[in-house]
C-alpha positions as CSV (number, residue, x, y, z in Angstrom):
1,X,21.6,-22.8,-15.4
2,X,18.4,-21.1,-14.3
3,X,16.2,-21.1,-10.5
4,X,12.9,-20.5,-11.0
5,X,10.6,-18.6,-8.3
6,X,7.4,-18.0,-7.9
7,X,4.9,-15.1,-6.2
8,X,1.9,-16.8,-5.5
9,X,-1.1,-14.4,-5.1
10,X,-2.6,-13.8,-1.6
11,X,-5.9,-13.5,-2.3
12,X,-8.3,-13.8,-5.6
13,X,-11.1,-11.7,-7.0
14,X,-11.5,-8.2,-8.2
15,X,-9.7,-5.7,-6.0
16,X,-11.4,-2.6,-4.6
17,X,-8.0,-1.2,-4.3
18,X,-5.0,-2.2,-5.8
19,X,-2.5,-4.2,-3.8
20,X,0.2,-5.4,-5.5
21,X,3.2,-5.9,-3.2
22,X,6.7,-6.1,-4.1
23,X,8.0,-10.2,-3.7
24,X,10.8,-8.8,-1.1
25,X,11.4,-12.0,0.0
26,X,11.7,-13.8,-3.1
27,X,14.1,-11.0,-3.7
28,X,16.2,-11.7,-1.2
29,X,17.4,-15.1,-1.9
30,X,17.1,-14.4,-5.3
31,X,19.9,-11.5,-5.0
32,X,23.1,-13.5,-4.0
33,X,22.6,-15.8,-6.7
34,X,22.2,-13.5,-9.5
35,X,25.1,-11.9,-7.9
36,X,27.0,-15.1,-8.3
37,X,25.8,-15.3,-11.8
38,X,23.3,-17.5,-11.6
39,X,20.3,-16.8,-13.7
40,X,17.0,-16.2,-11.6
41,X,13.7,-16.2,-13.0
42,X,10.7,-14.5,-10.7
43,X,7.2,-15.6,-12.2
44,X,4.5,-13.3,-10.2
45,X,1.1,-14.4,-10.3
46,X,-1.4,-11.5,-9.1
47,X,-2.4,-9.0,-11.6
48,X,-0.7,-11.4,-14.2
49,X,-2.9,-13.7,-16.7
50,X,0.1,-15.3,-18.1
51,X,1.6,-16.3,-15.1
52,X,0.6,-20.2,-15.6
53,X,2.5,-19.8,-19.8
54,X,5.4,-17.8,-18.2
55,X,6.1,-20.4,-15.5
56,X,5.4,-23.3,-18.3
57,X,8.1,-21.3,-20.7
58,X,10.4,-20.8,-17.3
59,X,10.8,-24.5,-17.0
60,X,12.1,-26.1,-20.7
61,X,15.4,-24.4,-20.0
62,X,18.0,-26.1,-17.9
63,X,16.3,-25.7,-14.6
64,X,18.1,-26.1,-11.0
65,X,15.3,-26.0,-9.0
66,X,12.1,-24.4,-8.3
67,X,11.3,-22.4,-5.6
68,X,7.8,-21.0,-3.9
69,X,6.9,-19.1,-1.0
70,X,3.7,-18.7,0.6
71,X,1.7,-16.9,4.3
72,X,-0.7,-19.2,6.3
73,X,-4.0,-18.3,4.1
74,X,-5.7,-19.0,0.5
75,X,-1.5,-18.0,-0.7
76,X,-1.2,-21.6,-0.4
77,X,-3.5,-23.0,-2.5
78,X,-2.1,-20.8,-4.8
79,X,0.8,-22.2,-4.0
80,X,-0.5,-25.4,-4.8
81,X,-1.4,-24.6,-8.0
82,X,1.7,-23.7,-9.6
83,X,3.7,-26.8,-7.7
84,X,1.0,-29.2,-9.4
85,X,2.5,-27.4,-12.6
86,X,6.0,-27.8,-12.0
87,X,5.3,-31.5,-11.1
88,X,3.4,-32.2,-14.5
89,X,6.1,-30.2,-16.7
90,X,9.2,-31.1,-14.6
91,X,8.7,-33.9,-12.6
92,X,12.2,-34.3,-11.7
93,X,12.5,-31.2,-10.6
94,X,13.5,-30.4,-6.5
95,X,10.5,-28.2,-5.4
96,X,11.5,-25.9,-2.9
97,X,8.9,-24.1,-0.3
98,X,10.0,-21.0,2.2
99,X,8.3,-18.8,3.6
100,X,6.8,-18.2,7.1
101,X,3.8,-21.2,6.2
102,X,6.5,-23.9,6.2
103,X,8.5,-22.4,8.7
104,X,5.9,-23.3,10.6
105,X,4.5,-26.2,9.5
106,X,7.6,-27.8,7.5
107,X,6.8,-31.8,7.9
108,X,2.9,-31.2,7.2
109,X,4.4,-29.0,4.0
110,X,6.6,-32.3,2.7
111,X,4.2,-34.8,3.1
112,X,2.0,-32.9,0.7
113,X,3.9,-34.6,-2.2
114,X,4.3,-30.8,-3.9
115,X,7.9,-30.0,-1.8
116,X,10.9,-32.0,-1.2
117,X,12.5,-29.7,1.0
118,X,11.5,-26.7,3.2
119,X,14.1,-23.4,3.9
120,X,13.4,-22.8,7.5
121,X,13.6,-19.4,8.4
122,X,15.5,-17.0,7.1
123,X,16.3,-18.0,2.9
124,X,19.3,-15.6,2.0
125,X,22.1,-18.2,2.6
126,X,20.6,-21.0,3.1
127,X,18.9,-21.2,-0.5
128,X,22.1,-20.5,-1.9
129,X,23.7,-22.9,-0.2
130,X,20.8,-25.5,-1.4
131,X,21.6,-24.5,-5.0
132,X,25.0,-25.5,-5.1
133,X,24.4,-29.0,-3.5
134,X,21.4,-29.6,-5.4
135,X,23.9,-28.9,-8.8
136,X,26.9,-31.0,-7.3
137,X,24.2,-33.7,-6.4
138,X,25.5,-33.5,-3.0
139,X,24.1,-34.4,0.6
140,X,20.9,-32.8,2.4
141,X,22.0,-32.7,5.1
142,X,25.4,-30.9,4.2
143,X,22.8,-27.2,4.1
144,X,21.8,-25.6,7.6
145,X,18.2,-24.7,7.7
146,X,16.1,-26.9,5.6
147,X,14.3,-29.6,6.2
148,X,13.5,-32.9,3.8
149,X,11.9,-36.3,3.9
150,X,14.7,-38.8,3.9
151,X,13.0,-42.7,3.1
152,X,9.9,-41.0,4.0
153,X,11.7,-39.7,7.2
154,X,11.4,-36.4,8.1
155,X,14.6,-34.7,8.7
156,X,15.4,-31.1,9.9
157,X,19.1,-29.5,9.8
158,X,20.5,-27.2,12.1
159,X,19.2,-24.2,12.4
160,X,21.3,-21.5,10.6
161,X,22.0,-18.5,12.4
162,X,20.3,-15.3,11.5
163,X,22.1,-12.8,8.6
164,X,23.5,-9.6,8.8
165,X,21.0,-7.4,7.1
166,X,23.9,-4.7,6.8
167,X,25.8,-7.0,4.9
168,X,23.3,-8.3,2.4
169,X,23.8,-7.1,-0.9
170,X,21.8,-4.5,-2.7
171,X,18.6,-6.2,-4.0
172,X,18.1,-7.0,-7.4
173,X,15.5,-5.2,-9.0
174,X,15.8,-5.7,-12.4
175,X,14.9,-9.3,-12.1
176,X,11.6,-7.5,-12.1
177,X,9.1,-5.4,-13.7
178,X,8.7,-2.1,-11.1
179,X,6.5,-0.9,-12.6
180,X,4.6,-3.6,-12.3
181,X,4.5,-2.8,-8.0
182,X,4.0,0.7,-7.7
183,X,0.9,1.9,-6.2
184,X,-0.3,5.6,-6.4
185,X,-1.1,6.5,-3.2
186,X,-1.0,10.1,-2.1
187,X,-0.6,11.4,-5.5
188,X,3.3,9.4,-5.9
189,X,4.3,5.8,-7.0
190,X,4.8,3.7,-3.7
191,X,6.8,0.3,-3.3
192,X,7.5,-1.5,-0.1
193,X,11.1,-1.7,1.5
194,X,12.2,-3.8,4.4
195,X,14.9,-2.4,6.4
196,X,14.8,-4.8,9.7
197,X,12.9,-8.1,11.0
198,X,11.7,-9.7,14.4
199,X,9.7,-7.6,17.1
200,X,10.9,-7.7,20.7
201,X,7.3,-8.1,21.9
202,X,5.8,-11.1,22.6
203,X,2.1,-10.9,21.5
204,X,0.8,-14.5,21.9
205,X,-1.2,-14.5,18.2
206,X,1.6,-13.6,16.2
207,X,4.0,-15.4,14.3
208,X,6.7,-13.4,14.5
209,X,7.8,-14.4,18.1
210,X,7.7,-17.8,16.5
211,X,9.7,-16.9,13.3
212,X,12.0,-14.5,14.6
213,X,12.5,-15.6,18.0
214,X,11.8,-12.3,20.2
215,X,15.3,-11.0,18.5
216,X,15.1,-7.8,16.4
217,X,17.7,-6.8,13.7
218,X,18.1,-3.5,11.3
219,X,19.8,-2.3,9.1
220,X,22.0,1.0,10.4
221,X,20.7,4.1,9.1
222,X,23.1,4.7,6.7
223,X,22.2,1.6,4.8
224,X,18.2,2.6,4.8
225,X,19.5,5.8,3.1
226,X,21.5,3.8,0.3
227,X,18.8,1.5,-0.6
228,X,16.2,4.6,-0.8
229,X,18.8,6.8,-2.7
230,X,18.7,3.5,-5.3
231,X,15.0,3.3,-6.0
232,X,14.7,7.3,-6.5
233,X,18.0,7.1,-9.0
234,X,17.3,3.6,-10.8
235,X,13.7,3.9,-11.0
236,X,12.5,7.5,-9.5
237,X,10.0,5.8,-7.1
238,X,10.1,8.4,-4.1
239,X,7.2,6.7,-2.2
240,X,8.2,4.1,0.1
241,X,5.9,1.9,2.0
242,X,7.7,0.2,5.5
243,X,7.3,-3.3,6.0
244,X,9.1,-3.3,9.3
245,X,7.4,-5.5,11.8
246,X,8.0,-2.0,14.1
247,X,10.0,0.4,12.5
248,X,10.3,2.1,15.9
249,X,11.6,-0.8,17.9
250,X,14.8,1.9,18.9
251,X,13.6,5.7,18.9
252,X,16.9,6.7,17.9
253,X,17.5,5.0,15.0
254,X,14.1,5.8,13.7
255,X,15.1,9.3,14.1
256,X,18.1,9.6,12.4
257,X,16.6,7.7,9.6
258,X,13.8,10.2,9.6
259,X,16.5,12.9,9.8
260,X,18.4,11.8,6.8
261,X,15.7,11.4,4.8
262,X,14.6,15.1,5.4
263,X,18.0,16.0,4.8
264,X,18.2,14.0,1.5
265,X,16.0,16.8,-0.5
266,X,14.9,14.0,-2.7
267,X,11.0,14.7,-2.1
268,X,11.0,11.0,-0.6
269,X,7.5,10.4,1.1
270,X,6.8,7.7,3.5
271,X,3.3,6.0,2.8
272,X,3.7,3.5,5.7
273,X,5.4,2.9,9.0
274,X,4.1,0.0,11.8
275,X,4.6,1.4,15.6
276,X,2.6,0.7,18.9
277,X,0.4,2.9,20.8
278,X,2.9,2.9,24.0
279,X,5.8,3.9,21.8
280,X,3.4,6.8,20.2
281,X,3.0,8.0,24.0
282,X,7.1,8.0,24.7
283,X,7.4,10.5,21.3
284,X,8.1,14.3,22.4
285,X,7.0,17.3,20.1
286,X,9.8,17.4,18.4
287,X,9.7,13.8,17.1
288,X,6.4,13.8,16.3
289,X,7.1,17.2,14.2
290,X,9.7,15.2,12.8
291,X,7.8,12.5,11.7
292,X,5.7,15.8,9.7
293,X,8.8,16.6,8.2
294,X,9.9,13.3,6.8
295,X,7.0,13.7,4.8
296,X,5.6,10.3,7.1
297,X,2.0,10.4,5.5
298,X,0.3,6.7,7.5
299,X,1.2,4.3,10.2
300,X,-0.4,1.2,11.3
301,X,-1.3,0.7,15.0
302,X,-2.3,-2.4,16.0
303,X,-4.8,-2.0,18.9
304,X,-6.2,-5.3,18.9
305,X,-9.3,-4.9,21.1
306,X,-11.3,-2.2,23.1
307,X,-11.0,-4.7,25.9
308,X,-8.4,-3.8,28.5
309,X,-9.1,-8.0,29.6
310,X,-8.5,-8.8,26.2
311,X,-5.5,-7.1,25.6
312,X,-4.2,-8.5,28.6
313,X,-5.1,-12.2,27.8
314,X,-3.3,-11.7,24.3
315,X,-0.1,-10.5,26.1
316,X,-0.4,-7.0,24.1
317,X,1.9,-5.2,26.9
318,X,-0.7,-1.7,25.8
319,X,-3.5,0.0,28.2
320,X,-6.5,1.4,26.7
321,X,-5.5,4.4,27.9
322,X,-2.4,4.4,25.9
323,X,-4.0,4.4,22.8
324,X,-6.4,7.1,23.0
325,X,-3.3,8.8,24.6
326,X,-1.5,8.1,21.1
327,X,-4.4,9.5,19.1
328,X,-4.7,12.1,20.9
329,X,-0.8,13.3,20.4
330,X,-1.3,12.4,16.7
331,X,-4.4,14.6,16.3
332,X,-2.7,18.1,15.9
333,X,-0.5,16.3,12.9
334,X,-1.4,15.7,9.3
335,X,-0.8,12.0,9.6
336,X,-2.9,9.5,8.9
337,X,-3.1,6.7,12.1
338,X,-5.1,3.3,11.3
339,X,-5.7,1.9,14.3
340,X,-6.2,-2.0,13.6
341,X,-8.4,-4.5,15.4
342,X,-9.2,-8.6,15.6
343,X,-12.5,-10.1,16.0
344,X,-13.3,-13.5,17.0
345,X,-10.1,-13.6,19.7
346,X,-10.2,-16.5,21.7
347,X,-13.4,-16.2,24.6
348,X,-14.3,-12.6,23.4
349,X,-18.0,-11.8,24.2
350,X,-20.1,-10.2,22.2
351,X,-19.9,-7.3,25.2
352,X,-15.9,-7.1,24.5
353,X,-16.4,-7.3,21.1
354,X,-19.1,-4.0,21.4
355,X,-16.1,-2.2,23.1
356,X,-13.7,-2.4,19.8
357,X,-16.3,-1.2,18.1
358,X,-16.7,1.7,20.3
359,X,-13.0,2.5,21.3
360,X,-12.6,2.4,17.2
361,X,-15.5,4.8,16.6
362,X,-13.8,7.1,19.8
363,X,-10.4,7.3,18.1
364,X,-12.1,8.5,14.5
365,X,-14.4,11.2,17.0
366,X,-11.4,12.7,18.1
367,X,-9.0,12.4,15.5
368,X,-10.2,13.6,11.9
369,X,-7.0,12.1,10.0
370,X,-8.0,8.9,11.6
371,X,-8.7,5.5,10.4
372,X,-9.6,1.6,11.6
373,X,-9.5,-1.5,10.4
374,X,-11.4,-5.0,11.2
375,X,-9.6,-7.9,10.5
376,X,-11.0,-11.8,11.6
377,X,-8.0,-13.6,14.3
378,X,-6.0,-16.6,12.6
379,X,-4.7,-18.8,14.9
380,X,-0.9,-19.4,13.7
381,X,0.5,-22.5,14.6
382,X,3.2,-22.3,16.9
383,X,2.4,-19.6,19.1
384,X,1.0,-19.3,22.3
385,X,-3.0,-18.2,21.2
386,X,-2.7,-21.3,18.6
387,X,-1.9,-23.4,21.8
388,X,-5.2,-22.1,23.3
389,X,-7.2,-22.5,20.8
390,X,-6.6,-26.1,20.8
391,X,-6.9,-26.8,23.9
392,X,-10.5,-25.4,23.2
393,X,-11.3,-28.0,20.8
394,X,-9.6,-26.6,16.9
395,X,-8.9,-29.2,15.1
396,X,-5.7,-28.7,13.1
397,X,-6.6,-29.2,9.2
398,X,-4.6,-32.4,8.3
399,X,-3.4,-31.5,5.2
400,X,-1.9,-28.6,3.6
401,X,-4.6,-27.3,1.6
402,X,-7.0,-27.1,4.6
403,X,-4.9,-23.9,6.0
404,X,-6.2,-22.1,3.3
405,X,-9.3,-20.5,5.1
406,X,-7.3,-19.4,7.9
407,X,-6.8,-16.0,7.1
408,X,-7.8,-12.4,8.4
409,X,-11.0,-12.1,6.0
410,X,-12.8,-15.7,7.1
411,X,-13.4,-17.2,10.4
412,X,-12.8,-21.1,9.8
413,X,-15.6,-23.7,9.6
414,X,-15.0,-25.1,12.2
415,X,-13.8,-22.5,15.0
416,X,-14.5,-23.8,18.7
417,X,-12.8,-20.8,19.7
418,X,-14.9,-18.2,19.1
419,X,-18.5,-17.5,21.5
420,X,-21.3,-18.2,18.7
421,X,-23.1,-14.9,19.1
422,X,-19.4,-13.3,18.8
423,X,-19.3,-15.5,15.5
424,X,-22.3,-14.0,14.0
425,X,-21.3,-10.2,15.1
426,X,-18.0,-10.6,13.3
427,X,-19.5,-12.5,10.1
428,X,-22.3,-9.8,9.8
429,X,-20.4,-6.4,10.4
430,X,-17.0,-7.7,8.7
431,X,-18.4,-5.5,5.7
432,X,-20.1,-2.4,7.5
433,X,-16.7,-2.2,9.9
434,X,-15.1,-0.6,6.6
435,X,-17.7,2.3,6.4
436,X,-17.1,3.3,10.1
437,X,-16.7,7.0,10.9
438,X,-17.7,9.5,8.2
439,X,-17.4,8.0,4.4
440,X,-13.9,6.6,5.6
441,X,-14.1,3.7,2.3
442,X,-12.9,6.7,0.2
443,X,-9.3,7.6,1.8
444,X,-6.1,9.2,0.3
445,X,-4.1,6.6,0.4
446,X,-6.6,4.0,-1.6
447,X,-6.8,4.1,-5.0
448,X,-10.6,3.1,-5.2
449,X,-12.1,1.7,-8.1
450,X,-15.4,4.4,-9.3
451,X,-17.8,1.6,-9.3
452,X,-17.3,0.6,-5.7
453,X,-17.2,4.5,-4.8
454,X,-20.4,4.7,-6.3
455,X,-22.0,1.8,-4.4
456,X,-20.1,2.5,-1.4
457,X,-22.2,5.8,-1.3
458,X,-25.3,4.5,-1.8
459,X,-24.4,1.7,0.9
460,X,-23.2,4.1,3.4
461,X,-26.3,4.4,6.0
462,X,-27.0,0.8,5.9
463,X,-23.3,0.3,7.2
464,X,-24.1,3.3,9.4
465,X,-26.8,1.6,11.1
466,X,-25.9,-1.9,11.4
467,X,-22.2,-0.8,13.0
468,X,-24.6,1.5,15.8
469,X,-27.2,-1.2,16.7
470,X,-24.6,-4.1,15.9
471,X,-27.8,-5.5,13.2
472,X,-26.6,-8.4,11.6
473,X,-30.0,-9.7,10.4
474,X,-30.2,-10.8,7.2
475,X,-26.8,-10.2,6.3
476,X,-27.5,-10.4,2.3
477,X,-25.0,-7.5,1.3
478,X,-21.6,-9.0,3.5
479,X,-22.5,-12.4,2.0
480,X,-22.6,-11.2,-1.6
481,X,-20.1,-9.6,-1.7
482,X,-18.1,-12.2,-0.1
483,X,-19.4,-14.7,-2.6
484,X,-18.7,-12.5,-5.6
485,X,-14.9,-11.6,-3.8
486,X,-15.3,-7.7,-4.7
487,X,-12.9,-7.1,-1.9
488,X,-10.6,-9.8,-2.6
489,X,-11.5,-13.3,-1.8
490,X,-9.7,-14.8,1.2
491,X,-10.6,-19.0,0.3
């Protein structure tokens, strides 16, 4: 018998740059079945035409259940599309949705008509476990971690416990195409690997707190090192991208990872590693030099805001200070740092919001490896910003398909939250924010398509001068290319 899952894409339109991730999560509960024997079918949807005839083909054999998993975002609507699928092909089949959405939102999720139950959390054992009731016909309520509509009642299990990454099994890859998810970055083939979950920090916009629960797990170094030793000898992929929520949670596992990667001599290059600004300042010479040496060639730093009152409101736990602090220590290394920021936060000013843009344009002054990003705040339900920006008069969309504009690209419709003149700095400079510092839309670890090079150049001052005098009139370029999704549309 066969369980069928499917990737939804996150986004739709052309891509400037490539971003095709690999479905680690679908990967994960996937593995101890096909390790049990089961047969497991992954249908991936971005980059792939034929997804909709693959999933169709997927479904005349004998079928178990089928299973989708999907962010807070315009994923869900894709989503959508492939459960309306299974529902005209199979409409006897159990529909099953994980995934940090339904986590979140599981009862809103069910009464959609396109689930009948929801993995809470964590899907390694719990899916199994689902499996082998839903074959024996058994009870619901027997599997720890789901939730389900019983008479039109909802009903949520226990919660299960969270796994032992170190104990999971190796993940199977061949229930994939690699080649499929590597991305040249750098001049190597990348793909992503996981090697812990959870942060300890308790930033009130993020899900993770939520998800996760403030408790942080990793695998030992030792482990890291087997599952990178498998991808260079199965598939000789030596680039590996870091999903870790913060890889860097404890300094001394980090290093010895580092460590035994150098010592490896496998030519392994790390494209991508996530890590706070305070934690940058707590790093000696020697790590740092380290980090150099492990052939680390990005991390990700969320800053957030140049506001210090911001930060503070948002429960960020960093000082401004801190990060041009970390910049500064990074500047003498060939590293590349992208230092991240929100727009739109909940009561930011158009005066707080003039400060990002200048504490960005500071950190790519002093550090010439240096990067940012601009990304629009999507209030999560569940956490503590969410709770605020209720209160302030969001109305939550009723169904599931309304969640679908909530993502880092669009500001929602209807967003009480956000000061109107705020609104219309974000909206306007959303585009130009990607051309601040000197030609940083051309980088080495984007693979950029030559067309948008090419107009990227020619667009260049423009950006220039609407980022310096924060000119948002007439807008015409942002909204094109929104309208056309040349970057990847977000609804």
């Amino acid at each position: 018998m066969k369980i069928v899952l499917f990737n939804p894409a996150p986004r739709s339109g052309w891509q400037v740059q490539r971003r095709i991730e690999l479905p680690l999560g679908l990967l994960t509960i996937a593995t101890p079945l096909d390790r049990a024997g089961w047969k497991v079918r992954i249908v991936e949807e971005y980059g792939n035409r034929r997804w909709r005839q693959e999933l169709i083909e997927a479904l005349k054999e004998d079928v178990v259940c089928f299973g989708v998993t999907s962010m807070t975002g315009p994923q869900i609507l894709h989503a959508i599309q492939a459960c309306k699928v299974v529902r005209e092909e199979r409409p006897d089949l159990p529909i099953i949705w994980g995934g940090i959405h339904s986590s979140l939102l599981p009862e809103q999720v069910l009464q959609s008509g396109l689930s009948d139950v929801v993995v809470i959390g964590e899907g390694e054992e719990t899916f199994s476990q689902l499996v082998k009731v839903l074959t024996a016909k058994g009870s619901l309520a027997e599997v720890a971690g789901i939730a389900y509509l019983d008479n039109g009642k909802f009903r949520a299990t226990a919660p299960r416990p969270f796994v032992d990454l170190d104990k999971q099994p190796p993940l199977s890859y061949h229930l994939i195409n690699m080649d499929h998810y590597r991305r040249k970055l750098f001049g190597a083939d990348y793909v992503s690997l996981n090697t812990s979950r959870g942060c300890t920090f308790r930033c009130s916009f993020c899900w993770d707190p939520v998800f996760h629960g403030r408790k942080w797990r990793a695998m030992q170094p030792g482990t890291v090192m087997e599952q990178i030793k498998r991808v260079v000898r199965d598939y000789d992929i030596r680039g590996f991208l870091f999903t870790d929520d913060n890889f860097f949670i404890d300094l001394n596992r980090a290093r010895s990872i580092l460590e035994a990667v150098v010592n490896s001599n496998l030519g392994i290059s790390i494209g991508k590693l996530q890590i706070r600004a305070n934690t940058i300042c707590r790093m000696d010479k020697e790590f740092l030099e380290l980090l150099v040496r492990a052939n680390v060639k990005r991390i990700t730093v969320g800053v957030e805001s140049g506001s210090q009152q911001m930060l503070d409101e948002i429960h960020k736990d960093v000082t401004i200070e801190q990060v041009i602090e970390a910049n500064q220590k990074l500047t003498p290394y060939p590293i590349v740092p992208i230092f991240l920021f929100m727009m739109g936060l909940p009561g930011e000013t158009p005066r707080q919001f003039a400060e990002s843009i200048a504490l960005a344009s500071r950190l790519i002054e002093n550090n010439p490896h240096a990067s940012t990003g601009f990304s629009n705040y999507t209030p999560y339900p569940g956490t503590k910003l969410y709770e605020t920006v209720v209160r302030d008069g969001l109305q939550p969309p009723q169904q599931l398909d309304g969640w679908a504009r909530f993502n880092w690209r669009n500001i929602p419709r209807h967003a009480p939250w956000v000061n109107p003149t705020t609104r219309r700095l974000a909206e306007g400079l959303d585009l130009p924010l990607m051309f601040l510092g000197k030609r940083r839309f051309v980088t080495p670890y984007k693979k950029t398509n030559l067309l948008a090079v090419g107009l990227s150049r020619l667009y260049y001052p423009l950006a220039q001068y609407r980022v310096k005098h924060l000119d948002v009139r007439f807008p015409v370029e942002t909204k094109l290319i929104k309208a056309l999704g040349l970057f990847g549309r977000q609804d």
